[in-house]
OpenMM code with the backbone's topology and positions (N, CA, C; nanometers):
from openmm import Vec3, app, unit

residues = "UNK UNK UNK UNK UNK UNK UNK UNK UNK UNK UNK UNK UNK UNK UNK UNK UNK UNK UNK UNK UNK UNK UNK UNK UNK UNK UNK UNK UNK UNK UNK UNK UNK UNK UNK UNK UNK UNK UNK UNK UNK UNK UNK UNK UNK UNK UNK UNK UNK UNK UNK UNK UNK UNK UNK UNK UNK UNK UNK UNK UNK UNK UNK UNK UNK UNK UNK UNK UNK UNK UNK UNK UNK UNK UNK UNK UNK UNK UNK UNK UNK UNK UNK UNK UNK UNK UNK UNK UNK UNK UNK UNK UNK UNK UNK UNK UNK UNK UNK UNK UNK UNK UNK UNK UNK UNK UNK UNK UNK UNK UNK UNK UNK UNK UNK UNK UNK UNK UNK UNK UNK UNK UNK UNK UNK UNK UNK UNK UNK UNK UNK UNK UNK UNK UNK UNK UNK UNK UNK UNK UNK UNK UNK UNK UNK UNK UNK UNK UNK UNK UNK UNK UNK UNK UNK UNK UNK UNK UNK".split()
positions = [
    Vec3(1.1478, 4.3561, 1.3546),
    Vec3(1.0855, 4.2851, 1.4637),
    Vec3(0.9975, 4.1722, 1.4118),
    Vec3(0.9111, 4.2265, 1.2951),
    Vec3(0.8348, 4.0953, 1.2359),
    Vec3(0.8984, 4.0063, 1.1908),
    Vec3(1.0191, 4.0050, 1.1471),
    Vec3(1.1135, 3.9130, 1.0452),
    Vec3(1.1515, 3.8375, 1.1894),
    Vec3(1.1950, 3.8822, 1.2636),
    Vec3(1.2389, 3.8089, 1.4022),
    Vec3(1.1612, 3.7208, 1.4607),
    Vec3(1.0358, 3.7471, 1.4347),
    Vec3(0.9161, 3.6655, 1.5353),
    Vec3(0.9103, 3.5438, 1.4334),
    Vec3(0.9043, 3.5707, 1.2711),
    Vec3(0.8630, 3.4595, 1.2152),
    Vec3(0.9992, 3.3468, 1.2032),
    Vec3(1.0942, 3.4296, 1.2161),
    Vec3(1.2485, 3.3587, 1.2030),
    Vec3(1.2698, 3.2574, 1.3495),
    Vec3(1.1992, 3.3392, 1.4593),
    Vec3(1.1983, 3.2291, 1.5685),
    Vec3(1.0715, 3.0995, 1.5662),
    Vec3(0.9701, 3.1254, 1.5158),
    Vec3(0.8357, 3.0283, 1.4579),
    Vec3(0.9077, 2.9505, 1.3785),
    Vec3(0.9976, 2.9864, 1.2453),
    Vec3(1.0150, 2.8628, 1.1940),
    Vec3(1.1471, 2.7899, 1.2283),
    Vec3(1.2284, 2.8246, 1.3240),
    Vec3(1.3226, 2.7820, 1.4061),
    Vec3(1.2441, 2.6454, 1.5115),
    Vec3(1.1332, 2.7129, 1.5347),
    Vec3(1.0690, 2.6446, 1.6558),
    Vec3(0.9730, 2.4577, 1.5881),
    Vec3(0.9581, 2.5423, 1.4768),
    Vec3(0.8411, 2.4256, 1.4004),
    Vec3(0.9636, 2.3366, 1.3507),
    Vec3(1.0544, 2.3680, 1.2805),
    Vec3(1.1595, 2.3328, 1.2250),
    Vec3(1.2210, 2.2019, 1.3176),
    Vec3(1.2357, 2.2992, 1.4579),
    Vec3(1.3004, 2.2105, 1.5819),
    Vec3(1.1967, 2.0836, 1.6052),
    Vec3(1.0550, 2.1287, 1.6118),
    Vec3(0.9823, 2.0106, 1.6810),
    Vec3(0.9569, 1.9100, 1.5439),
    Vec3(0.9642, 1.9117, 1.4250),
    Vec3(0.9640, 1.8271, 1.3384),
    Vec3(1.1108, 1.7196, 1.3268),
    Vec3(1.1977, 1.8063, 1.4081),
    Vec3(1.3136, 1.6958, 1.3586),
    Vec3(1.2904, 1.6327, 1.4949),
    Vec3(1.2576, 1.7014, 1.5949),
    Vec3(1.2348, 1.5881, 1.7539),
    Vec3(1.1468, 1.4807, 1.7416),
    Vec3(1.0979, 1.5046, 1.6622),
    Vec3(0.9026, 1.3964, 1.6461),
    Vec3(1.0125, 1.2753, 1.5402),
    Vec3(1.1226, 1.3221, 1.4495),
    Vec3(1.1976, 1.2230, 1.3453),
    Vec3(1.3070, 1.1201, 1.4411),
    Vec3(1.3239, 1.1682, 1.5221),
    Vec3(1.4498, 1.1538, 1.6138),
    Vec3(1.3879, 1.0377, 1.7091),
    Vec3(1.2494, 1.1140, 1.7788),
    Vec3(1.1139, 1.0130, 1.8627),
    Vec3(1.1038, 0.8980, 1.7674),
    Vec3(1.0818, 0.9331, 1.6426),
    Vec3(1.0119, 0.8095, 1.6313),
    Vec3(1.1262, 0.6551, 1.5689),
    Vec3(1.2381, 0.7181, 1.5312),
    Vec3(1.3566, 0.6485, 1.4723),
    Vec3(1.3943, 0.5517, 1.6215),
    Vec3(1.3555, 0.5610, 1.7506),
    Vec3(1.4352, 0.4970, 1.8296),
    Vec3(1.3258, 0.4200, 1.8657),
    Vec3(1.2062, 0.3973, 1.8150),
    Vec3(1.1190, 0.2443, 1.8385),
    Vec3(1.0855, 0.2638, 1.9883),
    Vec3(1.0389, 0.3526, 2.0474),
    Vec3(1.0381, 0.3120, 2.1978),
    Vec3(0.9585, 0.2147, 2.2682),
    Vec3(1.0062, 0.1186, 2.3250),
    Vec3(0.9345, 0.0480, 2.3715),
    Vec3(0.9011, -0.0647, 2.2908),
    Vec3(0.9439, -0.1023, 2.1460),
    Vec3(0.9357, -0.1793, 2.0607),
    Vec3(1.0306, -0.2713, 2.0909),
    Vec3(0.9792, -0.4026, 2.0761),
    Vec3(1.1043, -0.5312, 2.0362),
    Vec3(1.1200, -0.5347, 1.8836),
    Vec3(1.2785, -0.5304, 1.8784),
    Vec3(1.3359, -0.5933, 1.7402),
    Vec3(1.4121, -0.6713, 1.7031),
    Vec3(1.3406, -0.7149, 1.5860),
    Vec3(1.4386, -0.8614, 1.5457),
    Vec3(1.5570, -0.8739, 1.6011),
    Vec3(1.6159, -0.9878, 1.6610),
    Vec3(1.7262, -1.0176, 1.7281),
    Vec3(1.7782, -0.9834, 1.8749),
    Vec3(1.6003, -0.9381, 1.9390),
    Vec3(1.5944, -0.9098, 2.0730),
    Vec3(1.5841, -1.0623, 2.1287),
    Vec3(1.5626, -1.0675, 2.2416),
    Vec3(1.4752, -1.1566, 2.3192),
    Vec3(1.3479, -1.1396, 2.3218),
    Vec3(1.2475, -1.1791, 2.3234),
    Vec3(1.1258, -1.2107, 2.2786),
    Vec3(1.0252, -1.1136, 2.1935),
    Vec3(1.1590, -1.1654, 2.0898),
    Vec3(1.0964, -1.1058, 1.9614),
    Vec3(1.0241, -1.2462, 1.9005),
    Vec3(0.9150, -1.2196, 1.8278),
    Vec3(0.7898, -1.2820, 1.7536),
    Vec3(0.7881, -1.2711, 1.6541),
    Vec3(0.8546, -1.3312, 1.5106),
    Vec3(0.7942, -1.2876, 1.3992),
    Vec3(0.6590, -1.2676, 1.4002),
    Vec3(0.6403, -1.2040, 1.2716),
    Vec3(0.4736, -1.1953, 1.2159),
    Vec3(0.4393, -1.2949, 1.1345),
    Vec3(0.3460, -1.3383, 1.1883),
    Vec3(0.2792, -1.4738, 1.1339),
    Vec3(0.2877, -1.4981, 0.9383),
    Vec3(0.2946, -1.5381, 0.8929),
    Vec3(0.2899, -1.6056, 0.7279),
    Vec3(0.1852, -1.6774, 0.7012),
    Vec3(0.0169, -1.6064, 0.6890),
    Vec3(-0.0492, -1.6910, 0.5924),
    Vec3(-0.0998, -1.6316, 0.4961),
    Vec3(-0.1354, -1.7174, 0.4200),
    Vec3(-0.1694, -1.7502, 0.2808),
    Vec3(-0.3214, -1.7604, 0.2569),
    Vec3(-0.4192, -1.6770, 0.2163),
    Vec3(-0.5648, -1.7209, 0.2347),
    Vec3(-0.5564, -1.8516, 0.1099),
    Vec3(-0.5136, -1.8291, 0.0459),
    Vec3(-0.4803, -1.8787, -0.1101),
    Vec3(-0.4294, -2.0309, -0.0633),
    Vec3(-0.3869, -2.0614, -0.0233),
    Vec3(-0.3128, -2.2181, 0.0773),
    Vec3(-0.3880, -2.2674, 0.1438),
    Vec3(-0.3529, -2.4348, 0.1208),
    Vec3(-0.4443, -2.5552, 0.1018),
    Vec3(-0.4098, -2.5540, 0.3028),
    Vec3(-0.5153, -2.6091, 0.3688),
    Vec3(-0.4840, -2.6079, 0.5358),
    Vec3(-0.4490, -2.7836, 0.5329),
    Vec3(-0.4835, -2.8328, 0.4856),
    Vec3(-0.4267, -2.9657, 0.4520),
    Vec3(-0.4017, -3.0335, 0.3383),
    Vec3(-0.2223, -3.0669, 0.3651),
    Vec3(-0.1994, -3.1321, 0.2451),
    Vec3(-0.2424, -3.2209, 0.1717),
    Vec3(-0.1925, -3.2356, 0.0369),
    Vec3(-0.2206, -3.3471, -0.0716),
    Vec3(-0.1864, -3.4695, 0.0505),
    Vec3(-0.2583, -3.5702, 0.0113),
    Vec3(-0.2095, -3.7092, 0.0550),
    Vec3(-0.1552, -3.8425, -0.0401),
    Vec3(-0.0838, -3.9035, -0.0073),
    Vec3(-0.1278, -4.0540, -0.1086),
    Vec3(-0.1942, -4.1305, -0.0732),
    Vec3(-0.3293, -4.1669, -0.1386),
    Vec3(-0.4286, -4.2476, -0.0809),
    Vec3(-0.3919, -4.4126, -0.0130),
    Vec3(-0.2746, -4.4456, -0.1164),
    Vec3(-0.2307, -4.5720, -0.0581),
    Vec3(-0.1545, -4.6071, 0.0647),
    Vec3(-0.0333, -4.4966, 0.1004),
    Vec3(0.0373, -4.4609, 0.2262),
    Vec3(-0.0637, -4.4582, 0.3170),
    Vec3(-0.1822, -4.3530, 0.3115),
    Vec3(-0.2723, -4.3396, 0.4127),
    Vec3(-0.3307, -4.4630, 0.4242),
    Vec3(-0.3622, -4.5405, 0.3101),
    Vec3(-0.4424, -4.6719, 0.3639),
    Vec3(-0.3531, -4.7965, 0.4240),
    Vec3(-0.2115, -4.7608, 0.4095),
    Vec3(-0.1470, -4.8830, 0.4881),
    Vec3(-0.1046, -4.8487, 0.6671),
    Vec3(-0.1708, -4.7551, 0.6700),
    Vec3(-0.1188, -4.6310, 0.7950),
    Vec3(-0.2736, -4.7321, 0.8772),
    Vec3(-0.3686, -4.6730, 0.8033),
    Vec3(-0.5282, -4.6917, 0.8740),
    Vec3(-0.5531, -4.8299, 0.8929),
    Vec3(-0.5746, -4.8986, 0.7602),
    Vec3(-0.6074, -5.0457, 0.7657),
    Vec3(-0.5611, -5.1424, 0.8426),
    Vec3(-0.4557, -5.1646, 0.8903),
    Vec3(-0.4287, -5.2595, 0.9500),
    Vec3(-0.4258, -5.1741, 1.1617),
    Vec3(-0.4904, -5.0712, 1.1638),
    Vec3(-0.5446, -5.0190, 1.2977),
    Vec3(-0.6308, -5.0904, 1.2897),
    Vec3(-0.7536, -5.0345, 1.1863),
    Vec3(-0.8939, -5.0503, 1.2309),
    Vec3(-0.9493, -5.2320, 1.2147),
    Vec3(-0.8178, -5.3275, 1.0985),
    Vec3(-0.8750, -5.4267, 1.1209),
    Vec3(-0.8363, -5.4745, 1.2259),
    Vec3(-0.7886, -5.4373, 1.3237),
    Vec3(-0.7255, -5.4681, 1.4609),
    Vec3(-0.8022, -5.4577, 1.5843),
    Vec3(-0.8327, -5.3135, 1.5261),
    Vec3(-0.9334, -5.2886, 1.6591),
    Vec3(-1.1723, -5.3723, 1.6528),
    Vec3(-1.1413, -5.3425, 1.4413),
    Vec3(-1.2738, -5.3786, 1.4900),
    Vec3(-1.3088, -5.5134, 1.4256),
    Vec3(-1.1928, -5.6005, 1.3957),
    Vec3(-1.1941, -5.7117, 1.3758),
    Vec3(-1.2541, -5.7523, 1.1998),
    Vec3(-1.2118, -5.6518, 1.1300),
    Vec3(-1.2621, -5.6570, 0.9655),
    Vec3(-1.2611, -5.7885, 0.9563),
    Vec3(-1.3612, -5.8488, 0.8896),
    Vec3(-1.3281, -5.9469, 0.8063),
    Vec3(-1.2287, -5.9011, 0.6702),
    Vec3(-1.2524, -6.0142, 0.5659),
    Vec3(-1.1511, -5.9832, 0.3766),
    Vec3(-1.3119, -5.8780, 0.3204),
    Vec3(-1.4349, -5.8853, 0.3096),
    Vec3(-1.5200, -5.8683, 0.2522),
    Vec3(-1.5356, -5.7069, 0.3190),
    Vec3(-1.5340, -5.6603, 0.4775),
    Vec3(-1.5543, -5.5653, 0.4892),
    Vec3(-1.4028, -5.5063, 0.5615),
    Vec3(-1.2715, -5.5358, 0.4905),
    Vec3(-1.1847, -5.4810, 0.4879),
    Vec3(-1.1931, -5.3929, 0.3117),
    Vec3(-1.2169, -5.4806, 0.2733),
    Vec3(-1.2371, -5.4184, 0.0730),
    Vec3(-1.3149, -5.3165, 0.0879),
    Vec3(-1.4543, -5.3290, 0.1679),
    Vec3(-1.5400, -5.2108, 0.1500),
    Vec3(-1.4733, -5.1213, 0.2291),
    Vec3(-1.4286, -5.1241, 0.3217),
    Vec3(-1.3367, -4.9734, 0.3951),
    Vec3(-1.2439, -4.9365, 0.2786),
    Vec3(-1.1327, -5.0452, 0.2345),
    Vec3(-1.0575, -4.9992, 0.1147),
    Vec3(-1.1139, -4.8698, 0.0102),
    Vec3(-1.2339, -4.9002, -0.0347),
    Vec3(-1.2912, -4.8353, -0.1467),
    Vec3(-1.2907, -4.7229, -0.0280),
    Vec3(-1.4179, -4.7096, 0.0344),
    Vec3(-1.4386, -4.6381, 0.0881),
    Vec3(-1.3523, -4.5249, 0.1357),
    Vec3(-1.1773, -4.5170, 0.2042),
    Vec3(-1.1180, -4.4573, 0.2218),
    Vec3(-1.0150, -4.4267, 0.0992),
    Vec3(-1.0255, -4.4798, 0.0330),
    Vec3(-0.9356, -4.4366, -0.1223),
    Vec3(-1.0363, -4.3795, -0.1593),
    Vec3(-1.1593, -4.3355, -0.1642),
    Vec3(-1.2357, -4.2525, -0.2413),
    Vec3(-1.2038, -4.1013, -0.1355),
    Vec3(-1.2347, -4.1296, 0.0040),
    Vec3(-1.2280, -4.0102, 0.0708),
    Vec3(-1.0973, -3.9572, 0.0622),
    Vec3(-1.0139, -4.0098, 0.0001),
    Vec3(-0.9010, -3.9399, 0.0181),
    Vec3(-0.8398, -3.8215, -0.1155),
    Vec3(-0.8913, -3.9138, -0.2319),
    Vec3(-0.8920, -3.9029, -0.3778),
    Vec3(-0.9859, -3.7726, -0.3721),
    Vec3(-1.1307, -3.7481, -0.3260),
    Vec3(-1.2271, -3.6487, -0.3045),
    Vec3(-1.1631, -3.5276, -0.2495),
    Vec3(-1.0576, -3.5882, -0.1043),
    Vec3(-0.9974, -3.4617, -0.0433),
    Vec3(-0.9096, -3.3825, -0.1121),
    Vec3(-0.8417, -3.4725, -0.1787),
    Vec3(-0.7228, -3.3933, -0.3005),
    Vec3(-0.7654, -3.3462, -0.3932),
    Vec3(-0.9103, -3.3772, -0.4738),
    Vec3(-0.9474, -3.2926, -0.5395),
    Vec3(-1.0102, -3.1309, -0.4794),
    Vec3(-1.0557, -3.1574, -0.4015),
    Vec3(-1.1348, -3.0575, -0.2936),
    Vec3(-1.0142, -2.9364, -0.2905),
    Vec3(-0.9194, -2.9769, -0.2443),
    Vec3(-0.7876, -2.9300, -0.2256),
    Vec3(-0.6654, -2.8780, -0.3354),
    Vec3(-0.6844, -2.9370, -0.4309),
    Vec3(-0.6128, -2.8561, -0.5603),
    Vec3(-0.7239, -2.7709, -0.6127),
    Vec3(-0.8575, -2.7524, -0.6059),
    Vec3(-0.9137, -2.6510, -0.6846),
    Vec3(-0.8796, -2.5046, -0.5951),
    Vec3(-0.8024, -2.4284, -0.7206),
    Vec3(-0.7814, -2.2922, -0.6712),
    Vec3(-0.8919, -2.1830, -0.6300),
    Vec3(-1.0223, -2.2341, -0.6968),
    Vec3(-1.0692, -2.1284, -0.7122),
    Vec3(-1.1498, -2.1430, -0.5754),
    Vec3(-1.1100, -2.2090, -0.4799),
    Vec3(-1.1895, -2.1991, -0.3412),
    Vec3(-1.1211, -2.1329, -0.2368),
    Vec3(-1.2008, -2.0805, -0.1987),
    Vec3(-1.0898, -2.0075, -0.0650),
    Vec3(-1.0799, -2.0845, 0.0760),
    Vec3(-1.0601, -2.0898, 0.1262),
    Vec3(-0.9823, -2.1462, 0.2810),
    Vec3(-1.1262, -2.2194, 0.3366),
    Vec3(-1.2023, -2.1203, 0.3857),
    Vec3(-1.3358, -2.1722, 0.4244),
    Vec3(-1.4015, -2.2559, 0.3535),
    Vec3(-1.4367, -2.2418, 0.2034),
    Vec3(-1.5077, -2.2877, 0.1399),
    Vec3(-1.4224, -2.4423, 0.1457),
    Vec3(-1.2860, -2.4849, 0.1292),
    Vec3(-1.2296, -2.5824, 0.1211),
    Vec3(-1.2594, -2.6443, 0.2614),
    Vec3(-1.2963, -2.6141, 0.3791),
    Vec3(-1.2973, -2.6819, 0.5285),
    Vec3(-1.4026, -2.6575, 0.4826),
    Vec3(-1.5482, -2.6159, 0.4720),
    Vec3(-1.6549, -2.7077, 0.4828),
    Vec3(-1.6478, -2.7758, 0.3489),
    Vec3(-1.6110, -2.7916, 0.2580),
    Vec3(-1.6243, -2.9098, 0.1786),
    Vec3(-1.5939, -3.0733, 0.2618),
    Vec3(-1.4946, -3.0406, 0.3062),
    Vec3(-1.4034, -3.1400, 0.3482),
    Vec3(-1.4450, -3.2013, 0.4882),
    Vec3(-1.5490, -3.0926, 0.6057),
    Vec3(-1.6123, -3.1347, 0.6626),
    Vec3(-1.7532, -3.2080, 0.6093),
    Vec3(-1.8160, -3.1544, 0.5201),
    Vec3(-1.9155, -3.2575, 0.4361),
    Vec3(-1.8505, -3.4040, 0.4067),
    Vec3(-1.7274, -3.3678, 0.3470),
    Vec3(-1.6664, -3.5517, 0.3008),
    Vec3(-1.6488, -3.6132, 0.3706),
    Vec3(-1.5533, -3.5802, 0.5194),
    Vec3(-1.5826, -3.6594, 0.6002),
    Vec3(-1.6888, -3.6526, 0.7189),
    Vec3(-1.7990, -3.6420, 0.6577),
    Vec3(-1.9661, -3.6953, 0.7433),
    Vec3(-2.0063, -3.7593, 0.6157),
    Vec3(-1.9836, -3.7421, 0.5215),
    Vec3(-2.0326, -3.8569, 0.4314),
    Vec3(-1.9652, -3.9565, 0.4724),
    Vec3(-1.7977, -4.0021, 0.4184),
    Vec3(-1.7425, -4.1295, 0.4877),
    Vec3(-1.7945, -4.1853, 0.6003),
    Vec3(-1.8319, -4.0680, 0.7239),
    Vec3(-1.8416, -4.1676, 0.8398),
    Vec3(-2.0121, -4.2446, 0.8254),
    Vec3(-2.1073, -4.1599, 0.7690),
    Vec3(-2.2205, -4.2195, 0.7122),
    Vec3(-2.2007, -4.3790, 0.6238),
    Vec3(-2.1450, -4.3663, 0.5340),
    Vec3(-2.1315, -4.4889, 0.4449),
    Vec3(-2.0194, -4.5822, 0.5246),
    Vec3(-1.9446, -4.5593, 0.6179),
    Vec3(-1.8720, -4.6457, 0.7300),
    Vec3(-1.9808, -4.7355, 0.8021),
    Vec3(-2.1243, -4.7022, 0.7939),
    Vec3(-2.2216, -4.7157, 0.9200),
    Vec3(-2.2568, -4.9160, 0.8474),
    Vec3(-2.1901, -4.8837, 0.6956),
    Vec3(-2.2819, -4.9907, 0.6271),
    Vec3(-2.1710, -5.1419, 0.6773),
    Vec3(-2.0508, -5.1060, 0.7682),
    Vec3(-1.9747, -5.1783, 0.7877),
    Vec3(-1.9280, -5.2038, 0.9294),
    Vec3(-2.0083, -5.1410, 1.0026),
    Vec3(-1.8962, -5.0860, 1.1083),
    Vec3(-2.0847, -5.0386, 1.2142),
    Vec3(-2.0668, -5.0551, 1.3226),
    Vec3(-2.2195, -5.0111, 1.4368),
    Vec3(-2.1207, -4.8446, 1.4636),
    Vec3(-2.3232, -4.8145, 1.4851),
    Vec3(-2.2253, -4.6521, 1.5567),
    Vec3(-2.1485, -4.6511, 1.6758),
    Vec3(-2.1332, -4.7402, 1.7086),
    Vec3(-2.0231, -4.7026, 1.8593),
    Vec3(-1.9035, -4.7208, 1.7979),
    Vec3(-1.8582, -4.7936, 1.6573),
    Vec3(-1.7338, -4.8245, 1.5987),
    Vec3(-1.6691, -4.6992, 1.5250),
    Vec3(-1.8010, -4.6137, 1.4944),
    Vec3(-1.7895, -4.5194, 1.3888),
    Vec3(-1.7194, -4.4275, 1.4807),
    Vec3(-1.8322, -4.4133, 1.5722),
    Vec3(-1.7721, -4.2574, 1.7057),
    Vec3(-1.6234, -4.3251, 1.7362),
    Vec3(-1.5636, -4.4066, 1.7816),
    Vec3(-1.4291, -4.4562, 1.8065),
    Vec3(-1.3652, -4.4199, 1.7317),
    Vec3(-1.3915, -4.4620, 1.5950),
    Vec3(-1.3284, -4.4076, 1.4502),
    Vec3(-1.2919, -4.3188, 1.4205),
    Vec3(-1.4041, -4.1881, 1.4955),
    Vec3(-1.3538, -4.0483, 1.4485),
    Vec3(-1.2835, -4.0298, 1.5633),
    Vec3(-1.2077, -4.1010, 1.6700),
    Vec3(-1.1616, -3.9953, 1.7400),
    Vec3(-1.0301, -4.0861, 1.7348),
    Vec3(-0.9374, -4.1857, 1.6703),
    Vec3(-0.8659, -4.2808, 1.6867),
    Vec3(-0.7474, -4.2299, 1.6356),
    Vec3(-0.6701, -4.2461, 1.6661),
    Vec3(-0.5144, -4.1853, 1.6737),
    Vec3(-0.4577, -4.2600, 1.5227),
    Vec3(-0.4628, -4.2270, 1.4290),
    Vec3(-0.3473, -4.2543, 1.3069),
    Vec3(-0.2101, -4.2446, 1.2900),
    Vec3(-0.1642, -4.1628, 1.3961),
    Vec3(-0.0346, -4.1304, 1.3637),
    Vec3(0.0498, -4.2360, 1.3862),
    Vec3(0.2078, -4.2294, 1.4017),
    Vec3(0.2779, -4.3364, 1.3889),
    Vec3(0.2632, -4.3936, 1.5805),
    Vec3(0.3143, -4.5611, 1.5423),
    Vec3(0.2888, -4.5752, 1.7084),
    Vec3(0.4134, -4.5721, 1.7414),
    Vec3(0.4316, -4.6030, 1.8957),
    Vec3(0.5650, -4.5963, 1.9314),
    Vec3(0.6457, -4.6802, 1.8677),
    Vec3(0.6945, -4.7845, 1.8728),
    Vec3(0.7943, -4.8553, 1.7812),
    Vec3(0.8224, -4.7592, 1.6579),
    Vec3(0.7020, -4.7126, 1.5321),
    Vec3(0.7964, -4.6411, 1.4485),
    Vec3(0.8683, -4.5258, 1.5243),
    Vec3(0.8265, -4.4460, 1.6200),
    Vec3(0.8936, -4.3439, 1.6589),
    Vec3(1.0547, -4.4110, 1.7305),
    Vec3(1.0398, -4.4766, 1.8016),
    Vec3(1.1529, -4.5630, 1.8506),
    Vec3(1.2658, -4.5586, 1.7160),
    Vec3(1.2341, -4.6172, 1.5925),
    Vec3(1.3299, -4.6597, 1.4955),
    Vec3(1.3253, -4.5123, 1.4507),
    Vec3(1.3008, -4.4437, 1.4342),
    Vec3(1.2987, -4.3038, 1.3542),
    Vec3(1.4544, -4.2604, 1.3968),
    Vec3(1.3819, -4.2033, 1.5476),
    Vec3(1.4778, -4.1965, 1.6792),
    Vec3(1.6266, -4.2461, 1.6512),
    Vec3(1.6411, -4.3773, 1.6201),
    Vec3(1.7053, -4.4845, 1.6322),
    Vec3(1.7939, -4.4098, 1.4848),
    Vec3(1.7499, -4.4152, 1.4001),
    Vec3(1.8307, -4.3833, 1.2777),
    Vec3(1.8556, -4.2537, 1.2568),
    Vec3(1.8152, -4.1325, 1.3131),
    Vec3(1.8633, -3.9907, 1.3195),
    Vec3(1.9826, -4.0245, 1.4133),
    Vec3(1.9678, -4.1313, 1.5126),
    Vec3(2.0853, -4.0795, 1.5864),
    Vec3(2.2003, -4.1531, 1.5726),
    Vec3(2.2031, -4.2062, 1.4687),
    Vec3(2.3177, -4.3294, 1.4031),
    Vec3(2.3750, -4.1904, 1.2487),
    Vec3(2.2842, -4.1646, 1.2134),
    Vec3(2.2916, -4.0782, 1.1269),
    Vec3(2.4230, -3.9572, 1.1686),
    Vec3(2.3499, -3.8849, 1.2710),
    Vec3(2.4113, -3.7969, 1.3259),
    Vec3(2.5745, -3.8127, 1.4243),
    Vec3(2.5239, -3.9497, 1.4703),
    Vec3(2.7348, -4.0115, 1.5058),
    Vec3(2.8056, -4.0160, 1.3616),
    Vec3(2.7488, -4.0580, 1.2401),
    Vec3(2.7811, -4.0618, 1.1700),
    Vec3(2.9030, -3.9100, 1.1060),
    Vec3(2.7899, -3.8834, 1.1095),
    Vec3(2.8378, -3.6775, 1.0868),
    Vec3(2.9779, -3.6804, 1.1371),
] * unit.nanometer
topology = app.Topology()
chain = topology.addChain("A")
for resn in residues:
    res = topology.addResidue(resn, chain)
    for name in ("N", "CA", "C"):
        topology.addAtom(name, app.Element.getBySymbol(name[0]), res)
């Protein structure tokens, strides 16, 4: 009779350990890869730069001919922006290849550099030029996007 009772106990424990293997193998209620709104899991890097290396000169043919547009540079205080933004940029890439900083420490560096730039901007430029400055669109204008456009899709008849 005792051999019976324990022979049905480990029948019973036996049973609910493979039900709990069985439960948990079918994901309930889980999305998986190759569902519909499935989400990978995000990829970062504490170790990784949040903004890339730049080339100081690309960036200055991008900027310079905005800002002598908008704030009317003369040759004398187009040179001093020159320096001025080839240094901030040269500063950011160094800021940015040192490994031994972590994520944060690299964004406030880089927020210090640029409040220094916009400080030493002041020696060229009134503060209402400066505040404009920081908020002024660099990216490409329409026309380059137009030709971009224009040659992916000559590209691609091509194909």
């Amino acid at each position: 009779m005792m051999f019976m009772k324990k022979l049905v106990f480990l029948v019973l424990v036996f049973g609910f350990i493979f039900n709990l293997q069985v439960v948990d193998a079918q994901q309930f209620r889980s999305i998986q890869p190759g569902q519909r709104g499935y989400v990978p899991p995000p990829k970062f890097d504490n170790r990784a730069a949040f903004i890339e290396l730049k080339d100081p000169q690309k960036e200055l043919d991008i900027v310079l001919p905005k800002c002598v547009e908008q704030f009317k540079l003369d040759a004398f205080e187009q040179e001093i922006f020159k320096g001025l933004f080839v240094k901030k940029i040269e500063d950011q890439n160094v800021i940015l290849e040192d490994k031994g900083n972590t994520r944060e420490d690299r964004k406030k560096k880089i927020l210090l550099l640029n409040k220094a730039f916009h400080k030493d901007l002041l020696a060229i430029l009134t503060p209402e030029e400066v505040d404009y400055f920081k908020v002024m669109d660099f990216s490409e204008n329409q026309e380059d996007k137009k030709k971009k456009k224009k040659r992916r899709k000559k590209k691609k008849n091509k194909s």
